[in-house]
C-alpha positions in Angstrom: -81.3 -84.4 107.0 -78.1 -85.6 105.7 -76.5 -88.6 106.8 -72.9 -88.2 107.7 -70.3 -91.2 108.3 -68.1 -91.4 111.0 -64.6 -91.9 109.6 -62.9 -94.6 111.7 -59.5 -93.8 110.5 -59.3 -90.8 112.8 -60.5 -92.6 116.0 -56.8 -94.3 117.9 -59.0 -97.2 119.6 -59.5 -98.2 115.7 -56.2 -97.2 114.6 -54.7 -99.5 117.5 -56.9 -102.7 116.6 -55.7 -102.1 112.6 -52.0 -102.3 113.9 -52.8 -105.6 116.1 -54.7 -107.2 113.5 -52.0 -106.7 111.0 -49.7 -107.8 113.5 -50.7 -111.2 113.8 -51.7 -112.0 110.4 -48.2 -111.3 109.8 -47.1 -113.4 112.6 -49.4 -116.5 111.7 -47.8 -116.2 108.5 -44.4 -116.5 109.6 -45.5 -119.3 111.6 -46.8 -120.9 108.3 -43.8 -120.5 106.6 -41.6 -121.9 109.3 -43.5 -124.9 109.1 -43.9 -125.6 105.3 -40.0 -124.1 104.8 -38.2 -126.2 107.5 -34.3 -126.4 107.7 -32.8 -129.1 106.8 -30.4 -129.7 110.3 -27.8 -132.8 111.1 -31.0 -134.6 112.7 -32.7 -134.8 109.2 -31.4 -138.0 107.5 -33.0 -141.3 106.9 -32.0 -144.1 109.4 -29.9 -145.7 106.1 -27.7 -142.4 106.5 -28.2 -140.9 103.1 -29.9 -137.1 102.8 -33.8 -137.2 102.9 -34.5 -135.9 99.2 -37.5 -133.6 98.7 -39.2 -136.0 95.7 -38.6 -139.2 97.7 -36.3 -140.9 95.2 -32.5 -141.3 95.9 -30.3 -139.6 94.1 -29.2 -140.2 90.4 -27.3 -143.5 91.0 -29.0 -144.4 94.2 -26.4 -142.8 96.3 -23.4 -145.0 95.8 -20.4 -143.1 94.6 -18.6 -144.3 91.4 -15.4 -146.5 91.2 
């Protein structure tokens, strides 16, 4: 007797939880991104007013501007 496999591709039910699987992986990873890749709006500056910086140091010459 020879054992045949079902092939799940053919079968819609399958076919349908694929898509919705796919579907939120690629939605949790948009979600991810959003929240390591933030914008950078008018509400994000440090209480002294200069920029926030992404290494944590000011910028070359501490932020003052040159006589």
């Amino acid at each position: 007797m020879v054992h045949m496999e079902k092939e799940n591709g053919r079968n819609p039910a399958y076919l349908a939880a694929a898509l919705v699987g796919v579907l939120l992986i690629t939605y949790t990873g948009h979600l991810g991104g959003q929240m390591v890749h933030k914008e950078k709006g008018p509400g994000m500056q440090r209480p002294n007013g200069l920029p926030a910086s992404q290494s944590g140091t000011p910028p070359e010459g501490g932020g003052r501007t040159q006589p």
